[in-house]
KOLNUTOR-176904 format. One record per residue (C-alpha): residue number from 1; residue in one letter; chain; z, y, x. Coordinates in nm, 2 decimals. Each point is the difference from the previous one (the first is absolute). Layout:
N
R   num   residuo   cadena        z        y        x
R   NUM         a        A        Z        Y        X
...
***
This chain:
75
R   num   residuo   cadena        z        y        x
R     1         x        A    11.42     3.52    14.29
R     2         x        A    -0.09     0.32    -0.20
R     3         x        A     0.11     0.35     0.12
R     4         x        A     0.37     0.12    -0.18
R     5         x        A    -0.02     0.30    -0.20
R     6         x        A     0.19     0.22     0.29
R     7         x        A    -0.25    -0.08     0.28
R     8         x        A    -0.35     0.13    -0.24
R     9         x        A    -0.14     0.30     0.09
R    10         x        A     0.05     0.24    -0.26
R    11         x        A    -0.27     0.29     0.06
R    12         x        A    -0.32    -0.01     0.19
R    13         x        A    -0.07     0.31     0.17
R    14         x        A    -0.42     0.11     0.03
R    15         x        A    -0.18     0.22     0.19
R    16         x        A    -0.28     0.11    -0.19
R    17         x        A    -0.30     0.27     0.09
R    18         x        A    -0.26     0.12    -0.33
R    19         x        A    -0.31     0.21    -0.01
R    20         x        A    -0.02     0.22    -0.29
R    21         x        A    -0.37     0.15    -0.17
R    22         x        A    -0.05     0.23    -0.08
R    23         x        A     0.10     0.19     0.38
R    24         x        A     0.04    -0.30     0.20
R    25         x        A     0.37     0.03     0.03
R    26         x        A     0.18    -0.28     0.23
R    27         x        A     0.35    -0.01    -0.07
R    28         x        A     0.23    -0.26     0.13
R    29         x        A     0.34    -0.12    -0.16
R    30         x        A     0.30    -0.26     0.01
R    31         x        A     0.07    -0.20    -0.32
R    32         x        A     0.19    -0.25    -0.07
R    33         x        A     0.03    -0.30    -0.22
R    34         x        A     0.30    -0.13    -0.15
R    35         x        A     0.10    -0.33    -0.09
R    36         x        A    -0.08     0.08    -0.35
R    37         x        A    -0.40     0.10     0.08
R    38         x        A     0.10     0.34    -0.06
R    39         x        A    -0.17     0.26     0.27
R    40         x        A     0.14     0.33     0.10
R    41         x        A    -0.14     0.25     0.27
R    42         x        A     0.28     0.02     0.26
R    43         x        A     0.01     0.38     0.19
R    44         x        A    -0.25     0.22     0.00
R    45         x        A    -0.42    -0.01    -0.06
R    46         x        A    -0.19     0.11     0.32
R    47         x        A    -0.35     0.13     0.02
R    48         x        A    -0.17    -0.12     0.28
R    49         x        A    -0.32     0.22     0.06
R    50         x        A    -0.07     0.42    -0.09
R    51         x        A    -0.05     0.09    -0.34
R    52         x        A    -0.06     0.34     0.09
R    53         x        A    -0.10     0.21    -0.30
R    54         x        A    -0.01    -0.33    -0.26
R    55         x        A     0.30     0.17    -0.15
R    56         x        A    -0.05     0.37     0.01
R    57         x        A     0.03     0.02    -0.40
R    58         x        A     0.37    -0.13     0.03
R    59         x        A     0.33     0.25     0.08
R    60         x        A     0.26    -0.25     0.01
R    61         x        A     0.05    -0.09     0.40
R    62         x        A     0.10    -0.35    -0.08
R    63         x        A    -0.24    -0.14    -0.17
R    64         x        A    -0.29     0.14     0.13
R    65         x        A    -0.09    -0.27     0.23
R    66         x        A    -0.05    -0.24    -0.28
R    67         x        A    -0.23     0.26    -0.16
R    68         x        A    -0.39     0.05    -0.03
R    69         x        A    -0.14     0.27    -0.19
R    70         x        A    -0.27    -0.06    -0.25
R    71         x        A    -0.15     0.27     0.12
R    72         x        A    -0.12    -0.18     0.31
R    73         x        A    -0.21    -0.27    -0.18
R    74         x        A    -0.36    -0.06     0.06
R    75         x        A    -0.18     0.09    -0.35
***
């Protein structure tokens, strides 16, 4: 007997953790998938560790803990 089309689950939710270079930023994030394949981050990005002064170039509050100044690299 194959499943009817009102007892599929329709999204598949993930719990997924990434490491960044440069600045070894861990962030961790829910997406899900919908029955079409399609993924969408659901809520908000968390970083998991200190990124103290990575993002000291950068004003804007909000997006600062995705950033890493250039600055910082190793030459």
């Amino acid at each position: 007997m194959s499943p009817s089309p009102t007892n599929r689950i329709s999204t598949r939710l993930f719990e997924i953790t990434i490491m960044t270079y440069p600045g070894l930023g861990v962030f961790e994030a829910s997406v899900s998938k919908d029955i079409r394949g399609k993924y969408k981050v659901s809520g908000a990005i968390s970083r998991t560790n200190l990124y103290g002064k990575q993002s000291h170039c950068v004003k804007e509050a909000t997006i600062r803990l995705f950033c890493y100044c250039k600055d910082l690299e190793e030459n």
